[in-house]
C-alpha positions in Angstrom: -32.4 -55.4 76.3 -31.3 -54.2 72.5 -32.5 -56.7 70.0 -32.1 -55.3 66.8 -32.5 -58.3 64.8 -36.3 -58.7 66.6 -37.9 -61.0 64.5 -36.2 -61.4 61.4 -36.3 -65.0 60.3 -32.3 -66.4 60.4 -31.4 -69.6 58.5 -27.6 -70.8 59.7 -26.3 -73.7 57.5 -24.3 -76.1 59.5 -25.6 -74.4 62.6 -25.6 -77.2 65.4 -21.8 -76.8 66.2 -18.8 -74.9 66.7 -18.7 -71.3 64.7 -22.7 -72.2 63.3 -23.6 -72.7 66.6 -22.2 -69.8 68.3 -23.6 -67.5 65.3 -26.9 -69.2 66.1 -26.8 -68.0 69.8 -25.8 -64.8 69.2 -28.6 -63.9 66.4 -31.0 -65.3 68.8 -29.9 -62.8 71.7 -30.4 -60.0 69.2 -33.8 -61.0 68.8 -33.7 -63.1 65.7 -35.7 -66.2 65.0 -33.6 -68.8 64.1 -32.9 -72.0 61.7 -30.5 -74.4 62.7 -29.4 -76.4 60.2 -27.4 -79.3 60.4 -26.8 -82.0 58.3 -25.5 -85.2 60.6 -25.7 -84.0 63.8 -29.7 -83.9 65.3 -28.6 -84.3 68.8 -26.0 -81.2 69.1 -29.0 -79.7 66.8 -31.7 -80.5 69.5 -29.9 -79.5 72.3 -28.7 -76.2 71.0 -32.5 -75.5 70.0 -32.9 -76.1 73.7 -30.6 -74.1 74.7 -31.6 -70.3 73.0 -35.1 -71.2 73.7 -33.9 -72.1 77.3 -32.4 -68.3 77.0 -35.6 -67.0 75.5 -35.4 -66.7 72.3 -36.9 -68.9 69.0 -35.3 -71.6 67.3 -35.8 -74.7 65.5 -34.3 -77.2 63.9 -34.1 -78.4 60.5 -32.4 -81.5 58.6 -30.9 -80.6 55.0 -27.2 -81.9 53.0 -26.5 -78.2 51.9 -24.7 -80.1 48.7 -28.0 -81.5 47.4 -29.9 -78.4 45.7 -33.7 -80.4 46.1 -32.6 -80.4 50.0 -31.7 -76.7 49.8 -34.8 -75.6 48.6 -37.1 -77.7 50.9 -35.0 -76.3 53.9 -36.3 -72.7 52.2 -39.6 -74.3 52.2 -39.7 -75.3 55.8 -38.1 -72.6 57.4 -40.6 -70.2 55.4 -44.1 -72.3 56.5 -42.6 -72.4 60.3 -41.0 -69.0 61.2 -42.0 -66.7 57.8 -39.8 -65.3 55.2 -35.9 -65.8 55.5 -34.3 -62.1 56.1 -30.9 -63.3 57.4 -28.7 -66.0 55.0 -25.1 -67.3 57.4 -23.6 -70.1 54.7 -21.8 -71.6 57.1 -22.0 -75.5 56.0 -18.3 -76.2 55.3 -16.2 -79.1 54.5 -12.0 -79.4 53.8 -10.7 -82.7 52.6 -6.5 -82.1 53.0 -4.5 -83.9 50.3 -1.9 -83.0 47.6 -2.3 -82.4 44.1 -1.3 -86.0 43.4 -3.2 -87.4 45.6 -6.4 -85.8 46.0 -9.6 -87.6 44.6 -12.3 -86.9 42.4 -14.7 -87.6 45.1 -12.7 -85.6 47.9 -12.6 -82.7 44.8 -16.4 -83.2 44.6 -17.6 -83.2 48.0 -15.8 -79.9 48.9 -16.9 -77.8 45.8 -20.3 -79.4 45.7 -20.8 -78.1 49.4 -18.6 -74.8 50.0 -19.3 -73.5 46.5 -22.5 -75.1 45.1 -24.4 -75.3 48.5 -23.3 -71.5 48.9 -24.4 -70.6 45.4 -28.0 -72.6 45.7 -28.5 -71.2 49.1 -28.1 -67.2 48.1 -29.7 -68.0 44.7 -33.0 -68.9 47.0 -32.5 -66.3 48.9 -32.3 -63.9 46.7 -35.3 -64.8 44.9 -37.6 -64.7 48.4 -35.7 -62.0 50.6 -37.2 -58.8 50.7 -35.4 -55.2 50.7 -33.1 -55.1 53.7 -31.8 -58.9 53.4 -28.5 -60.1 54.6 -26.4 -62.4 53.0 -23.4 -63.5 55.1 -20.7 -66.0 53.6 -18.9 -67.7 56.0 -15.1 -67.7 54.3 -11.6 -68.8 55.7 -8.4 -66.7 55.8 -7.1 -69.8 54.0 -9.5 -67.8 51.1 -6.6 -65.0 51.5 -3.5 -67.5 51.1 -2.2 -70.8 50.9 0.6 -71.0 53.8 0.9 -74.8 53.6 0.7 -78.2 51.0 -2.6 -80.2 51.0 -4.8 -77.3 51.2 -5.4 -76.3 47.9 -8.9 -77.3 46.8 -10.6 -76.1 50.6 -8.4 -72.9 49.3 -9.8 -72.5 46.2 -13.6 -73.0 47.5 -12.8 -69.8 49.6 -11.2 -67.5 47.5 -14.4 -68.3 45.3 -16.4 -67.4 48.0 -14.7 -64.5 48.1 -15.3 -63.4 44.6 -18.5 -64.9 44.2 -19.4 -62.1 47.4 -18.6 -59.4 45.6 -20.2 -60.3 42.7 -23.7 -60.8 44.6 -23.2 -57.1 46.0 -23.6 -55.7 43.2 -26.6 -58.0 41.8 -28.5 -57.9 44.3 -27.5 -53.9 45.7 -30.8 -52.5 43.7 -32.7 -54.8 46.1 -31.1 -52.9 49.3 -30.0 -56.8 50.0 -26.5 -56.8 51.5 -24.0 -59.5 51.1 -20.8 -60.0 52.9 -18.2 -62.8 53.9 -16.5 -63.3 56.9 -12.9 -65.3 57.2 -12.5 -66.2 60.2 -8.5 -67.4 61.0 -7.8 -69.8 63.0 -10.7 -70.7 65.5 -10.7 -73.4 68.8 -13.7 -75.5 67.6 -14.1 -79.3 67.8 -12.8 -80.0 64.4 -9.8 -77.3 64.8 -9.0 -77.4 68.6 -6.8 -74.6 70.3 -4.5 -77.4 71.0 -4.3 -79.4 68.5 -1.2 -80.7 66.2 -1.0 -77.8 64.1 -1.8 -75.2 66.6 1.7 -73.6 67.8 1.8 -73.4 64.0 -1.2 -71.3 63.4 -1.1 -69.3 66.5 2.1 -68.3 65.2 1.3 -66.9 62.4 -1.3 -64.8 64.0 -0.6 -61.3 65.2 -2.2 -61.5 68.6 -0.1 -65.1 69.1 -3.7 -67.2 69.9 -6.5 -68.8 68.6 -9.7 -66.9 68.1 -13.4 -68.0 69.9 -16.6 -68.8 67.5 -18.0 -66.2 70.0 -16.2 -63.8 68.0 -16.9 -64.7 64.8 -20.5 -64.6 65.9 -20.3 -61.1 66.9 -19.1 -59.7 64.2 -21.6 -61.4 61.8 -24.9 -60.2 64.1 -23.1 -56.8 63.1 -22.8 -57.4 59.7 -26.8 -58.4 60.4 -27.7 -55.9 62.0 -29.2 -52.5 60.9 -26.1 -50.6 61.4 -24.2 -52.4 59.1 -26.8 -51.5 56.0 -24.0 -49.6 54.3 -21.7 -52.4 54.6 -21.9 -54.8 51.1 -19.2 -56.4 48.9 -16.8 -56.6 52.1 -14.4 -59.4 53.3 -13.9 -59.0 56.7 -11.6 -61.0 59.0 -11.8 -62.2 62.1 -8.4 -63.8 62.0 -6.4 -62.3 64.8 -3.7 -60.5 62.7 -3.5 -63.8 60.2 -3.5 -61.7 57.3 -1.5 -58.6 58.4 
């Protein structure tokens, strides 16, 4: 069987479910040993855990509120003193509170920057001070960091298209370090908190090429790619898994 992640040490922020989750399998087939982190969710954490160990691979699970930069760092900590030095970095923690300009709060403002752009920043900035040559930094973006196609969306919007930037701005400080970092915007995908047939999904599957919602299996397999050693030559890149979203 190829595994050629075989073990490198992978921390996935908000790992327990939906695309985290499925990224968490997938490293695990290719040999990775993997965090799963979650923030709320110990359970779906646990059982997942279970699960790729049930497969045989190595996981664990570990508690941190990717918003809270002591938690970030103690999540480095742990993951380091039980599995060894991180290699493999999916920010996948995410959070979108919908409102309009003139309605939105300071604390729904807050809570989305201080975790999609802050708990990114935090995350890589550990990272990249304890990864050795050949790391991998993978942000997990939106095609909603692309465009805005609807009201109410702008400040989840704006976290992504910093993302974005932020990406190709890491490339370049951290290419003399042969550590790669990358984002991947996944379009619309059929997870628990966007479901294939939910209220706004004849809307979104629209406005895809391919007509359909896309599977967190998918996303996953393009970011144990972007992992992977193939893809060392691969840094600074957005790349979407999106269905046509963006064409």
């Amino acid at each position: 069987m190829n595994q050629p992640l075989s073990n490198k040490v992978a921390l996935v922020t908000g790992g327990s479910r939906g695309i985290g989750a499925a990224i968490c399998q997938k490293l695990a087939s290719h040999g990775a040993h993997v965090v799963v982190n979650y923030a709320s969710s110990p359970d779906a954490a646990k059982k997942l855990v279970e699960q790729i160990v049930t497969d045989g691979g190595q996981a664990i699970a570990i508690k941190a509120d990717m918003s809270d930069p002591a938690q970030v760092i103690s999540l480095f900590n742990e993951a380091e003193k039980s599995l060894g030095k991180v290699s493999i970095l999916v920010n996948n923690a995410g959070t979108a509170v919908p409102g309009s300009l003139a309605e939105i709060t300071d604390e729904d403002f807050d809570k989305q920057i201080n975790l999609n752009v802050r708990g990114v920043f935090v995350a890589s900035r550990e990272a990249a001070r304890r990864m050795e040559s050949g790391g991998r930094i993978i942000n997990i973006g939106s095609s909603l960091g692309e465009a805005v196609p609807m009201p109410g969306l702008s400040i989840y919007c704006a976290t992504k298209f910093t993302i974005a930037g932020l990406t190709r701005g890491w490339a370049r400080d951290l290419g003399p370090q042969k550590i790669t970092v990358n984002c991947v915007e996944p379009g619309p995908i059929d997870t628990e908190s966007n479901p294939a047939d939910g209220p706004q999904a004849n809307y979104q599957k629209a406005v895809t090429a391919l007509g359909r919602y896309g599977k967190p299996e998918e996303v996953a397999s393009l970011v144990a790619y972007v992992a992977s050693p193939e893809a060392s030559n691969i840094t600074g890149a957005t790349l979407r898994v999106d269905g046509g979203w963006g064409a």
